[in-house]
N, C-alpha and C positions, 0 to 999 in steps of 0.2 A: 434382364438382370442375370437371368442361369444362364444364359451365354455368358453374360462376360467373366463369369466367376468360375468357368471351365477354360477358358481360354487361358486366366490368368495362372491357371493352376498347372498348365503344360511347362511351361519354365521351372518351376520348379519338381516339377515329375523328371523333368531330363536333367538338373540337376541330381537329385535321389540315386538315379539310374548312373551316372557317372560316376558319383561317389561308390555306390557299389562296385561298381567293374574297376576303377582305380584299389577298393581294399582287396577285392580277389586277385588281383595282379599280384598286389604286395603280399601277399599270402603264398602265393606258388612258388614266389620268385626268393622268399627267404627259406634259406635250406632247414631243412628239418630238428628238430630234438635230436641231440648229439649223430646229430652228420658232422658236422662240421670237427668233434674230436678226434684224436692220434687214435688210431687203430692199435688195439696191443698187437705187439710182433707173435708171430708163432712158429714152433718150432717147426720148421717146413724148410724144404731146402729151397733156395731161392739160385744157384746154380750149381753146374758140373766141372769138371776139368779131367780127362782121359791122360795119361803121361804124363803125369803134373809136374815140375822144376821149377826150382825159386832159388835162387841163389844171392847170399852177401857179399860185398867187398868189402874191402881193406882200405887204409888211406891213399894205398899206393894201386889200390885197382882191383889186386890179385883175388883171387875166390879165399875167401874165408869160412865158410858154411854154405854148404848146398844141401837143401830137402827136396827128395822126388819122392813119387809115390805112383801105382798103376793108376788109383782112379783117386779122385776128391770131390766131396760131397759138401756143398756149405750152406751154414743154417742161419737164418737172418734175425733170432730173437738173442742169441748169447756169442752170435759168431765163430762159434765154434764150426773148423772143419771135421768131417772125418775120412779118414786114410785107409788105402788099403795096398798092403805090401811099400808100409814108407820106409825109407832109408835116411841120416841122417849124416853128415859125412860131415869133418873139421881137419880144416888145412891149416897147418902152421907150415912156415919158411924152416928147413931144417930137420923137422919133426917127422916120426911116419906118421899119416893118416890114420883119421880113429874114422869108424862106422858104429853106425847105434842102429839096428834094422828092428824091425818087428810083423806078426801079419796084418796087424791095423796097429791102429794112431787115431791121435786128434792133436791140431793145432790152432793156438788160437790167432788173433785178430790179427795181431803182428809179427806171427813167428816167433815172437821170445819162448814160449812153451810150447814143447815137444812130447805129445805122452805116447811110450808104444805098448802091444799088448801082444801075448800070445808069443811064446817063444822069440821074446826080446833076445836079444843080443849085442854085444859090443863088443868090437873086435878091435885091437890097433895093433899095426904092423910091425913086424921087427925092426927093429932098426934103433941107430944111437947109442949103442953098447946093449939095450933091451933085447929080451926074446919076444916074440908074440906074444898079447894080453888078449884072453879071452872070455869073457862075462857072459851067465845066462841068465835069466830068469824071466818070470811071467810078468817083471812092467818094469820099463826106467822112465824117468821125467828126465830131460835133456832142457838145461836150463839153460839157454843160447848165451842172454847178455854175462852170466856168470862162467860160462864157459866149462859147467858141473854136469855131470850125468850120476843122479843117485835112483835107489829102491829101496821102500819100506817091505817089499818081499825080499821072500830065501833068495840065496845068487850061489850061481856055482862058479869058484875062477881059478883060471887057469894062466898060467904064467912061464914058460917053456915047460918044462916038466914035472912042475910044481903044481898042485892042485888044494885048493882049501875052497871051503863051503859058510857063509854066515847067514842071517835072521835080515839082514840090510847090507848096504854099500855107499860109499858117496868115489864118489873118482872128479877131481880137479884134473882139466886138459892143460890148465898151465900151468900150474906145476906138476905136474904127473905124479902127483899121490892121493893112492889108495886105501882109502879106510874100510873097515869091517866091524861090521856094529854085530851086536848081542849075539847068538851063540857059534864059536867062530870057531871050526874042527879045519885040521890037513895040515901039512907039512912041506915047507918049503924045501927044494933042494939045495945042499951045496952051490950045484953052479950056477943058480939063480938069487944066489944072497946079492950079488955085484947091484949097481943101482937102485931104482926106487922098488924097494921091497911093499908088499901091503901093508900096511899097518892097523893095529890094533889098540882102539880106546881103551887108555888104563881104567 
């Protein structure tokens, strides 16, 4: 009788035993407590770019906006690049070329914004009955789709021989007028009253 009631008991021992090694399997094999969630992003740079160039077209082809820069550093949690020695250049058919340079920058995802730092500058060439325009200050945002370059810092501008100083600036590249906000010192010359003069919010 104790035999047969050992024997009959082995079937179900290798059952037991299976179901075990069947729950350890399903135990391993499901990923852990928040494995399986998004990793928050960190600010870390996720790649490089050495001579960096990025250029827009026009509907007809032609360059519209070209950003270069020595080096570009980009970061995978807000997308933001950052620049070093970037330059911002805008082509119109007609027009002289403006430059927005700085000794760093940052841009973001898509290029629409442009921030420079550190002995900004904005230079646009003579040309079109214009003399040389030349803007300084320590940051401009260069607003691509808007085609705007302004500063809530001091600017110092320069306009062929003409020199005035204000608290901010906004500069539109299509229509080539210059605003000067809050405290706004210097003196236009004579021979530079002709075309688009700076101007000043009443």
């Amino acid at each position: 009788m104790n035999q047969f009631r050992l024997t009959s008991l082995i079937p179900l021992v290798a059952m037991a035993a299976l179901a075990g090694i069947t729950w350890w399997l399903l135990q391993a094999t499901q990923p852990r407590q928040n494995e399986g969630a998004a990793r928050p992003k960190e600010h870390t740079p996720d790649y490089f770019a050495d001579n960096f160039s990025v250029s827009e077209l026009d509907q007809s082809g032609a360059t519209q906006y070209r950003l270069t820069a020595q080096s570009l550093i980009h970061y995978e949690d807000d997308e933001l690049s950052d620049l070093v020695k970037p330059a911002m250049r805008a082509f119109q058919p007609g027009k002289p070329i403006v430059t927005a340079t700085g000794d760093t920058g940052t841009v973001n995802a898509d290029a629409s914004i442009v921030d420079l730092y550190g002995n900004a500058r904005i230079l646009r060439a003579p040309g079109s009955g214009d003399p040389q325009m030349q803007a300084d200050s320590e940051h401009f945002r260069v607003l691509v789709n808007d085609d705007v370059i302004e500063t809530e810092k001091p600017v110092k501008l320069q306009r062929g021989i003409s020199v005035m100083t204000a608290s901010g600036m906004n500069y539109n590249n299509v229509t080539r007028l210059m605003q000067l906000f809050g405290n706004v010192r210097g003196a236009i010359a004579p021979s530079d009253t002709g075309g688009n003069s700076p101007k000043q919010p009443g």
